[in-house]
N, CA, C and O atoms as a printed pandas DataFrame, in Angstrom:
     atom_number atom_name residue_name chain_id  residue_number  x_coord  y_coord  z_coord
0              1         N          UNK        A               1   33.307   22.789    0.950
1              2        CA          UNK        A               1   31.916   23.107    0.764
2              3         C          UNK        A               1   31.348   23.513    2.117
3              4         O          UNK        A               1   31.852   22.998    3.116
4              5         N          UNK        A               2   30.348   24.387    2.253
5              6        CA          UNK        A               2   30.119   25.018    3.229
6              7         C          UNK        A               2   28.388   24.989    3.638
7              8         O          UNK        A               2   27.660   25.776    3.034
8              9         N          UNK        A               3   27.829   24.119    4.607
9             10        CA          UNK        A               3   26.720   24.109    4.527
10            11         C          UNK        A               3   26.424   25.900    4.851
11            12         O          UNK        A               3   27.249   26.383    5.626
12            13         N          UNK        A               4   25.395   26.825    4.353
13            14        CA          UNK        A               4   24.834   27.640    4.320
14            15         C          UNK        A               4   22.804   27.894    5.353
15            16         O          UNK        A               4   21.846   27.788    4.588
16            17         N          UNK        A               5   22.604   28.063    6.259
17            18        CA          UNK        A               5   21.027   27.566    6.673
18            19         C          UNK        A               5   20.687   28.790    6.544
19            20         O          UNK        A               5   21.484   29.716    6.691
20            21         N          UNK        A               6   19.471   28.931    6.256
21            22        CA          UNK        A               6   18.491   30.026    5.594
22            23         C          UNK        A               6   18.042   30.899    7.297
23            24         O          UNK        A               6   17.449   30.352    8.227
24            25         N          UNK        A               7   18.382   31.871    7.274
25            26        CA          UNK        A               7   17.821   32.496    8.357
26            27         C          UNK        A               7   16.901   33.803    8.215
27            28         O          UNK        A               7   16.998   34.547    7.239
28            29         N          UNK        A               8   16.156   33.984    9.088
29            30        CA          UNK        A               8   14.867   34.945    8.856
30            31         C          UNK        A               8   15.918   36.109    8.580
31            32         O          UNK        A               8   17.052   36.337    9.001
32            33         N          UNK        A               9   14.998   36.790    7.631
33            34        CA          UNK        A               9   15.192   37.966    7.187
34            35         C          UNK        A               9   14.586   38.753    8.391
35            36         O          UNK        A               9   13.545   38.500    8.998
36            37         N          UNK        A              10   15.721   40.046    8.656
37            38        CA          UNK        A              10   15.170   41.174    9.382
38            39         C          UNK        A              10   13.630   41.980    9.546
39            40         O          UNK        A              10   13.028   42.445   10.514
40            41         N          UNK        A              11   13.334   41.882    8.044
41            42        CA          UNK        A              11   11.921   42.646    7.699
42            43         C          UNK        A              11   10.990   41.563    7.826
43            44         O          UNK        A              11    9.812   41.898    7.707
44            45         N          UNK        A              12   11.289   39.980    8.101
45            46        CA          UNK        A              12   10.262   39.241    8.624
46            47         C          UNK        A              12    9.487   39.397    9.788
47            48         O          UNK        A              12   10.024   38.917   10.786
48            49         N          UNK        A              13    8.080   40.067   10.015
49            50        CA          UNK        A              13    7.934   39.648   11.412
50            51         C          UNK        A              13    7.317   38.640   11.971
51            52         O          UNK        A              13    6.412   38.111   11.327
52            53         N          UNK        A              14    7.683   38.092   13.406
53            54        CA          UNK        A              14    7.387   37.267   13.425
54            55         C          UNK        A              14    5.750   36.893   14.109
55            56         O          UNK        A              14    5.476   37.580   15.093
56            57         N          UNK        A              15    5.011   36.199   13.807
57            58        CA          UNK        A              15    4.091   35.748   14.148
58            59         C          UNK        A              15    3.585   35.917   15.393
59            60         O          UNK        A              15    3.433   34.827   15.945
60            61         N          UNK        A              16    3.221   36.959   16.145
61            62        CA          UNK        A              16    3.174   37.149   17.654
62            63         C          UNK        A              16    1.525   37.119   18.085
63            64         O          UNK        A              16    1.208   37.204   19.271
64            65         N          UNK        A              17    0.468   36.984   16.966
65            66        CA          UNK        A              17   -0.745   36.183   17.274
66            67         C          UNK        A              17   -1.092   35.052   18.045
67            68         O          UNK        A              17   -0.253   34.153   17.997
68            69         N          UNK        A              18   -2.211   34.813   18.828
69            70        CA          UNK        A              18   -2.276   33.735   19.982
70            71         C          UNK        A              18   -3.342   32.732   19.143
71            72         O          UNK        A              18   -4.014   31.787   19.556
72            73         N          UNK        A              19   -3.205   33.405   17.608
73            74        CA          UNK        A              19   -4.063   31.945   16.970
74            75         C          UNK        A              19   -3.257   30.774   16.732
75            76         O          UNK        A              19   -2.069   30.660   16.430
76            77         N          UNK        A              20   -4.399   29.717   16.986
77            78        CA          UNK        A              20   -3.220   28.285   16.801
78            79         C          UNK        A              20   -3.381   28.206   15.461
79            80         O          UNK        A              20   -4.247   28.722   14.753
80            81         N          UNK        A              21   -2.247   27.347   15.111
81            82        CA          UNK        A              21   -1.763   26.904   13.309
82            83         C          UNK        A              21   -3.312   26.209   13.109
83            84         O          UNK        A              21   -4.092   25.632   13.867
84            85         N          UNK        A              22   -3.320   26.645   11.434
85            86        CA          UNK        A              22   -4.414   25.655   10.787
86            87         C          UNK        A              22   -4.198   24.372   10.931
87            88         O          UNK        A              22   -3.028   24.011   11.058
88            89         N          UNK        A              23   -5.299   23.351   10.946
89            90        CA          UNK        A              23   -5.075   21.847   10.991
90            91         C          UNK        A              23   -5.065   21.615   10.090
91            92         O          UNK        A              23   -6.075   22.070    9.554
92            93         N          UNK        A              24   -4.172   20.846    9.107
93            94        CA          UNK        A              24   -4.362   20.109    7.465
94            95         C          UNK        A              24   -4.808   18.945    7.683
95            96         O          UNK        A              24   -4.332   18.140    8.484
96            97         N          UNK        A              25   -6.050   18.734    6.757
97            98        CA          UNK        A              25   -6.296   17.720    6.507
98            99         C          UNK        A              25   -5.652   16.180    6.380
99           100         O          UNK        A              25   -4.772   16.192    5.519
100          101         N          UNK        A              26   -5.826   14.870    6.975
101          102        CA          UNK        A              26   -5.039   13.795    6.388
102          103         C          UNK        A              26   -5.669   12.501    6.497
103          104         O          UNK        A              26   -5.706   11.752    7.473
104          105         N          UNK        A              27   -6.213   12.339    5.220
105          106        CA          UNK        A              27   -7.219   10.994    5.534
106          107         C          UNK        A              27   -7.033    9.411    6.192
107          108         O          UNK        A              27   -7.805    8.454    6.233
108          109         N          UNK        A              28   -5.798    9.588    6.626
109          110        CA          UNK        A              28   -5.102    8.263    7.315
110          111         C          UNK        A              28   -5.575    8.361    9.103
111          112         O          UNK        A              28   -5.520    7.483    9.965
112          113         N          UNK        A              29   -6.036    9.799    9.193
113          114        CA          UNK        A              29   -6.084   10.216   10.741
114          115         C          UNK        A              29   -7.783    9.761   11.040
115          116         O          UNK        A              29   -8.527    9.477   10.101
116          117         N          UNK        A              30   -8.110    9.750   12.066
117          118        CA          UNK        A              30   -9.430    9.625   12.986
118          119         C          UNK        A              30   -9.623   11.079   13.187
119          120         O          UNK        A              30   -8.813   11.893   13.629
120          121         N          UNK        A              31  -11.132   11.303   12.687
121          122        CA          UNK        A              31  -11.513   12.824   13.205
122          123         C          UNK        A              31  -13.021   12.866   14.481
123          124         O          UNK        A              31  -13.843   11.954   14.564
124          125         N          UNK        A              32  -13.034   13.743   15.068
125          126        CA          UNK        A              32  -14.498   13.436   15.807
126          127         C          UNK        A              32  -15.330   14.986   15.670
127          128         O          UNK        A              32  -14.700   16.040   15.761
128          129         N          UNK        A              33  -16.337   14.958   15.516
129          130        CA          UNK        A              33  -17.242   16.192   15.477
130          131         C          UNK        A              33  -18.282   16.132   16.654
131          132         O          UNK        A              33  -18.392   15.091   17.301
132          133         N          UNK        A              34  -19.218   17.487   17.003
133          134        CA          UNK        A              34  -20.126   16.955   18.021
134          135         C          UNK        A              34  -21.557   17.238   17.000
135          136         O          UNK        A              34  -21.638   18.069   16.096
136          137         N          UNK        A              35  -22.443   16.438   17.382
137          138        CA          UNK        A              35  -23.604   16.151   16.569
138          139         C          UNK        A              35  -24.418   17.436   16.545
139          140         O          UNK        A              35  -25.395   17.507   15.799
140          141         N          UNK        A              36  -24.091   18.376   17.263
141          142        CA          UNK        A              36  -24.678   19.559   16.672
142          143         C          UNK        A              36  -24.154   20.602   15.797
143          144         O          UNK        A              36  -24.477   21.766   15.560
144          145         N          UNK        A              37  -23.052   19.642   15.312
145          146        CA          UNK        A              37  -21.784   20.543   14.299
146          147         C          UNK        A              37  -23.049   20.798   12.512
147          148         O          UNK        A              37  -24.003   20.094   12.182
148          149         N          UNK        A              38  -22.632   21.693   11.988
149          150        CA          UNK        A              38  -23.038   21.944   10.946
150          151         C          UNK        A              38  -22.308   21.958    9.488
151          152         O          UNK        A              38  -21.707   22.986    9.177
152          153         N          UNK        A              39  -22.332   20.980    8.684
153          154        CA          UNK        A              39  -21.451   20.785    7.624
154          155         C          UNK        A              39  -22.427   21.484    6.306
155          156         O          UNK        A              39  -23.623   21.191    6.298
156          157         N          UNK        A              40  -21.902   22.364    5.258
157          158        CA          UNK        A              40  -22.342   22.857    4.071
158          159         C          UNK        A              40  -22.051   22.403    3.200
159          160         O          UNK        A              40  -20.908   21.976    3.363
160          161         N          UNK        A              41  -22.539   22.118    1.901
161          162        CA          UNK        A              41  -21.771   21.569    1.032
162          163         C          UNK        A              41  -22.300   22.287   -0.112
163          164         O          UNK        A              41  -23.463   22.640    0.086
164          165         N          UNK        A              42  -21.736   22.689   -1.476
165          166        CA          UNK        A              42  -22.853   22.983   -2.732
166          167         C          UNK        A              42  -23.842   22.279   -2.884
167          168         O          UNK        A              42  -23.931   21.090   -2.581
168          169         N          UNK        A              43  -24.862   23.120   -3.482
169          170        CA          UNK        A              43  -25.465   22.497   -4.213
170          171         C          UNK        A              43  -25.291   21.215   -5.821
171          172         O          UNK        A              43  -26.049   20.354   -6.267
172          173         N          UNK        A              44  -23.956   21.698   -6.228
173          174        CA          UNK        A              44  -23.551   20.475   -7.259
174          175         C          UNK        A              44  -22.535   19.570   -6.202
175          176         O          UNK        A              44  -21.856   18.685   -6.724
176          177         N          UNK        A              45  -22.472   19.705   -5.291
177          178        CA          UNK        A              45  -21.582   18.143   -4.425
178          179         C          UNK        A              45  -22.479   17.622   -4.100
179          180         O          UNK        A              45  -22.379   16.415   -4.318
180          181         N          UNK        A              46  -24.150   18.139   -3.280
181          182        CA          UNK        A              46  -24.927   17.543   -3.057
182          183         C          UNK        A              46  -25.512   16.700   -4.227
183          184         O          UNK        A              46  -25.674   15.492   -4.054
184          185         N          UNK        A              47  -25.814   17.248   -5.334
185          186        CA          UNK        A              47  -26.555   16.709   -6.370
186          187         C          UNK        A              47  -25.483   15.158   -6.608
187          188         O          UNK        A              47  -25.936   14.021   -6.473
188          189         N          UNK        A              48  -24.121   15.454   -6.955
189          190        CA          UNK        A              48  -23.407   13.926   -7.064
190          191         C          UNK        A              48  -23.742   12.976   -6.160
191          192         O          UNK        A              48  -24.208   11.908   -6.557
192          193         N          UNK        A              49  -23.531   13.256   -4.665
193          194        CA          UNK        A              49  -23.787   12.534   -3.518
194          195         C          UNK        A              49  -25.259   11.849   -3.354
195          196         O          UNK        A              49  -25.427   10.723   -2.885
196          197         N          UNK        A              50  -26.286   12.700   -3.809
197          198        CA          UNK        A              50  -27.621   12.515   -3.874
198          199         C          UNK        A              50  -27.589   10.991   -5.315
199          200         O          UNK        A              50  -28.058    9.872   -5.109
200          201         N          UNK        A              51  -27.016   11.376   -6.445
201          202        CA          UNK        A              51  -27.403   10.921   -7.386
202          203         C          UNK        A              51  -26.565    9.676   -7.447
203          204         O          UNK        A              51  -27.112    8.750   -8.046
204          205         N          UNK        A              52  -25.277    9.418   -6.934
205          206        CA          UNK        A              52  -24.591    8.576   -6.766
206          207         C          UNK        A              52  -25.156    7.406   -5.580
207          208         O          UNK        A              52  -24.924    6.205   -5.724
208          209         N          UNK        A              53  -26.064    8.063   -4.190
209          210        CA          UNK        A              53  -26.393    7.177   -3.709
210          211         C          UNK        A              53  -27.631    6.351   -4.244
211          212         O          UNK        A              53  -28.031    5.248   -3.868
212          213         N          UNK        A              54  -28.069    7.092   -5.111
213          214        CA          UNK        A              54  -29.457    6.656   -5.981
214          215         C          UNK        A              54  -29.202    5.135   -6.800
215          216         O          UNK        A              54  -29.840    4.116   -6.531
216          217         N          UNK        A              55  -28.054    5.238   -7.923
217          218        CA          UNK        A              55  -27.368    4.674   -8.781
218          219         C          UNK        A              55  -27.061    3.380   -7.955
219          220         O          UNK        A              55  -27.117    2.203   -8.314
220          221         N          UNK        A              56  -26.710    3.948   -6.706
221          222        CA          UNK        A              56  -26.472    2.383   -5.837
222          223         C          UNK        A              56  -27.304    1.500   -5.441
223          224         O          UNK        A              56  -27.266    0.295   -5.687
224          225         N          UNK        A              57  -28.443    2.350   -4.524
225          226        CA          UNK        A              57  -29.424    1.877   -4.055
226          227         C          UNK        A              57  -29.951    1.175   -5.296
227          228         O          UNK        A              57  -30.210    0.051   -4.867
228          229         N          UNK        A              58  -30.163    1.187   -6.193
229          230        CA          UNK        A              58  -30.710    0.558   -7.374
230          231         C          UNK        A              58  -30.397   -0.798   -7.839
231          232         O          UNK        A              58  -31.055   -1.764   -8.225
232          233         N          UNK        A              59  -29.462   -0.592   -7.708
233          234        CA          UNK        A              59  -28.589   -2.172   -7.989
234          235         C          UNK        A              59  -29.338   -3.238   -7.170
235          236         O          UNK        A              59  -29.721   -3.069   -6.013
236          237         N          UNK        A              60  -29.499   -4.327   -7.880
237          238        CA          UNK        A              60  -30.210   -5.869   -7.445
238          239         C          UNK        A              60  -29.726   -6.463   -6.741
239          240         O          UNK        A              60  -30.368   -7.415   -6.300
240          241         N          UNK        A              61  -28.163   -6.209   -6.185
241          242        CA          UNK        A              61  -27.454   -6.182   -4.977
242          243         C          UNK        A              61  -27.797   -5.422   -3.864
243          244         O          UNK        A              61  -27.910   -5.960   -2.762
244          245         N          UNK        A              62  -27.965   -4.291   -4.019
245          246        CA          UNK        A              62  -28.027   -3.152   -2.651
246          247         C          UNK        A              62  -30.345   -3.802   -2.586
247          248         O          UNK        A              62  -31.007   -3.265   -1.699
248          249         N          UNK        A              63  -30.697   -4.289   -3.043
249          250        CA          UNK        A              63  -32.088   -4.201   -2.575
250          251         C          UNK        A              63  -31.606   -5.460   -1.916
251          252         O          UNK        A              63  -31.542   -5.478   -0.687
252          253         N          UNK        A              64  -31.169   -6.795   -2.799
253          254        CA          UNK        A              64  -31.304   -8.157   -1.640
254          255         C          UNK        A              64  -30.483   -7.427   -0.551
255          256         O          UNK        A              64  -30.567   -8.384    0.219
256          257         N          UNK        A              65  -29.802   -6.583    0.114
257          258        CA          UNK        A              65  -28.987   -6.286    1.383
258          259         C          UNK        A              65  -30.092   -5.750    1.976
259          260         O          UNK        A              65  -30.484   -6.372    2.964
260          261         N          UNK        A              66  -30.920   -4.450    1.560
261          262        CA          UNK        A              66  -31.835   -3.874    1.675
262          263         C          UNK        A              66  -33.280   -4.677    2.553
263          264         O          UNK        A              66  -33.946   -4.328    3.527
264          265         N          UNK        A              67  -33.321   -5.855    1.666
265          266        CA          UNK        A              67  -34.021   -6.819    1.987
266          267         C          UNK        A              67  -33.896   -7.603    3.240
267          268         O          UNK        A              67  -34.713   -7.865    4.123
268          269         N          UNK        A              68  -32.599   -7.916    3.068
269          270        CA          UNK        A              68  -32.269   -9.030    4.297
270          271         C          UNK        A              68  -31.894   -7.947    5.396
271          272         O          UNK        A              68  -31.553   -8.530    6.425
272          273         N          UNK        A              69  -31.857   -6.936    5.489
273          274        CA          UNK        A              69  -32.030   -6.074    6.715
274          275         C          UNK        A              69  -33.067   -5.696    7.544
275          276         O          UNK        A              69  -33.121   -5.269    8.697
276          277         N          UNK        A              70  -34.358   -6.103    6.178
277          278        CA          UNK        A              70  -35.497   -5.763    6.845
278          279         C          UNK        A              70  -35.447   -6.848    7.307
279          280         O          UNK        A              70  -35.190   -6.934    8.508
280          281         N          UNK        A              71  -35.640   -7.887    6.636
281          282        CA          UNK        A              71  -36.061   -9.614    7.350
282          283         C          UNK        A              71  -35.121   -9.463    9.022
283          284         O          UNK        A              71  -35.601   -9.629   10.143
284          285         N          UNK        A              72  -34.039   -9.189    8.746
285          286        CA          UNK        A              72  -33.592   -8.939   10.189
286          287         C          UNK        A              72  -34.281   -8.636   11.576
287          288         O          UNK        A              72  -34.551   -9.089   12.689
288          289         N          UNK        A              73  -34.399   -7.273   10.512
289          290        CA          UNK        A              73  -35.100   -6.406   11.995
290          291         C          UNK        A              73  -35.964   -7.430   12.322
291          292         O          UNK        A              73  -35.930   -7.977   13.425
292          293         N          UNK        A              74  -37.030   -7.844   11.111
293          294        CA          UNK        A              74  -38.291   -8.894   11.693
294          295         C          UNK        A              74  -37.821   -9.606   12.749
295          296         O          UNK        A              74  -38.241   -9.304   13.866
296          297         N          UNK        A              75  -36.569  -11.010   12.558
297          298        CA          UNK        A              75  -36.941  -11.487   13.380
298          299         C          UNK        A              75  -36.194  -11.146   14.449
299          300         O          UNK        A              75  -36.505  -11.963   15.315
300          301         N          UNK        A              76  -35.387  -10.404   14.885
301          302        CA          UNK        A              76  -34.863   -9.342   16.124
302          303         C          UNK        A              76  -35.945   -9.103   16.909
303          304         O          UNK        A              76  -36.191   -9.612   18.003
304          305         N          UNK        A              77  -36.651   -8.214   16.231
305          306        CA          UNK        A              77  -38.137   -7.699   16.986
306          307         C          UNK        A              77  -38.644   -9.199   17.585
307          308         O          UNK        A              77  -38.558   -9.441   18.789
308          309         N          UNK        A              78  -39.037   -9.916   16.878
309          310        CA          UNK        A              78  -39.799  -11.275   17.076
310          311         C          UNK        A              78  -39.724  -12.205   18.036
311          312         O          UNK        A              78  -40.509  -12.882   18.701
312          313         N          UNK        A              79  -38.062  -11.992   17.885
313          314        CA          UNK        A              79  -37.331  -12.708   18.980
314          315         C          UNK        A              79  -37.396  -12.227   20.327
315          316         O          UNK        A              79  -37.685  -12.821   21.366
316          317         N          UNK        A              80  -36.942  -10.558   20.022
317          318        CA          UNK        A              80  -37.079   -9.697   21.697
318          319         C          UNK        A              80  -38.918   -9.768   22.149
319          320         O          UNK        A              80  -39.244   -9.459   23.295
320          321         N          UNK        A              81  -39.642  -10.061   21.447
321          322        CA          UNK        A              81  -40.589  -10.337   21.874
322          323         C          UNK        A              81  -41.265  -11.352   22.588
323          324         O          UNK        A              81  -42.065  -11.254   23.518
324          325         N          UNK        A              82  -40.736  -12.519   21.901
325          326        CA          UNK        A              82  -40.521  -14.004   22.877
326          327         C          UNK        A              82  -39.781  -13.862   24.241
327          328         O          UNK        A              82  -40.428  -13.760   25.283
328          329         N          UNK        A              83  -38.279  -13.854   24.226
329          330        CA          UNK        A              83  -38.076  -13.245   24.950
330          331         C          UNK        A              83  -38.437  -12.907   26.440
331          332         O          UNK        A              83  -37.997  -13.345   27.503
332          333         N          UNK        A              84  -39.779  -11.597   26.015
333          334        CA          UNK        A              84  -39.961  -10.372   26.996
334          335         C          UNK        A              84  -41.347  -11.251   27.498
335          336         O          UNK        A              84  -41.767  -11.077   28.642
336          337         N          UNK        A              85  -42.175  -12.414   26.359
337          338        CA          UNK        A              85  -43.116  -13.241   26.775
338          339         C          UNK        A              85  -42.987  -14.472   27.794
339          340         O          UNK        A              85  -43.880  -14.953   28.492
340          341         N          UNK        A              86  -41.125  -15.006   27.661
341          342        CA          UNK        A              86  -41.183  -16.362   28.610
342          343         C          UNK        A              86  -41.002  -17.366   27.818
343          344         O          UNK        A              86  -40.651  -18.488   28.182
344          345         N          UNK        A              87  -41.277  -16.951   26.464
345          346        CA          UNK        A              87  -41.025  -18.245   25.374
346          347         C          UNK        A              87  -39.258  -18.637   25.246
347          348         O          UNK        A              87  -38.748  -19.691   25.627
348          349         N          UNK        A              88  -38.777  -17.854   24.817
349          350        CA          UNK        A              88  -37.688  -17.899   24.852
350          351         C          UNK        A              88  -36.624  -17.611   26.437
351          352         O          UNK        A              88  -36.758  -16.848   27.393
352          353         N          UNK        A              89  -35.580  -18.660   26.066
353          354        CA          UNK        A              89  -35.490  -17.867   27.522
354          355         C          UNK        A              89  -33.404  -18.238   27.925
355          356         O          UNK        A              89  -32.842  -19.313   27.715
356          357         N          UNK        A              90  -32.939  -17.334   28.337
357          358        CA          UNK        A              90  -31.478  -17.349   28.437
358          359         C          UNK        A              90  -30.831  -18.880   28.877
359          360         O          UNK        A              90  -31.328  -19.766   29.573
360          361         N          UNK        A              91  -29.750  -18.820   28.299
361          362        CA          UNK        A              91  -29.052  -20.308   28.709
362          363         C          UNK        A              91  -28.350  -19.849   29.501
363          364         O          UNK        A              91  -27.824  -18.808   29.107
364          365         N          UNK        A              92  -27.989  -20.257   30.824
365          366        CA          UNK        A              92  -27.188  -20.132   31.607
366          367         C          UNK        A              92  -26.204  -20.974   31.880
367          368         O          UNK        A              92  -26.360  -22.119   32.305
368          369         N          UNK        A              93  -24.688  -20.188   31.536
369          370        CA          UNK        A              93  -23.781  -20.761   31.504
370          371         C          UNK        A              93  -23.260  -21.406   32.702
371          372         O          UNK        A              93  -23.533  -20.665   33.646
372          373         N          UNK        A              94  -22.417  -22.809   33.246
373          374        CA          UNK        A              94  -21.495  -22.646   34.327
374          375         C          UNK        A              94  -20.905  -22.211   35.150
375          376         O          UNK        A              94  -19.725  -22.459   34.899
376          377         N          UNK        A              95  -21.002  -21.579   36.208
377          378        CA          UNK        A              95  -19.771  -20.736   36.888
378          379         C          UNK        A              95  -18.274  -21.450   36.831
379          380         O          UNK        A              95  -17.875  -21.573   37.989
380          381         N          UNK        A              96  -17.686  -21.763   36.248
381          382        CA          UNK        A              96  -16.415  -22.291   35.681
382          383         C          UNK        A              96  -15.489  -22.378   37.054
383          384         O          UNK        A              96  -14.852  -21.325   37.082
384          385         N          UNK        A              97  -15.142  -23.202   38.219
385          386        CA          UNK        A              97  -14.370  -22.965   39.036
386          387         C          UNK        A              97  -12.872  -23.203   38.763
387          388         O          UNK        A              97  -12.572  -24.087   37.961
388          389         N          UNK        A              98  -11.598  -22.247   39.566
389          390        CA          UNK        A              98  -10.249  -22.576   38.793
390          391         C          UNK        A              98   -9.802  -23.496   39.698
391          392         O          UNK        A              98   -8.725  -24.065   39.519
């Protein structure tokens, strides 16, 4: 038996463009964009995306999260405000000698 390997045909030519290969997609990878990048989408992908985040937000789950995010911020703010007043005030740890 005779291995056989496929070799370019004569009338192939070859690729002598200085464009680089397309990137394929692969959702296992990390991608980065810069924030002034511009993404399009249809109008019916938007409408799912729109209507799907709706359907969520709705749920008596996503408001108590909703909720306790605001209460957050409250007392974040409240706190950095004490804080910045003298009320509150940093614990200072040990300098730990070895």
């Amino acid at each position: 038996m005779e291995i056989v390997k496929d070799e370019p045909k004569i009338s192939e030519k070859p690729n002598l463009s200085k464009e680089l290969p397309k990137s394929v997609y692969d959702p296992r990878k990390k991608y980065t964009w810069k924030p002034t990048d511009n993404f399009v989408i249809s109008g019916n992908d938007f409408g799912l995306v729109l209507n799907a985040l709706r359907q969520l937000l709705s749920t008596p789950e996503a408001q108590t999260i909703l909720l306790a995010e605001r209460a957050s911020d409250v007392i974040e703010n409240t706190f950095g405000r004490y804080v910045e007043e003298g009320v509150i005030v940093e614990i200072k740890e040990p300098v730990k000698s070895k």
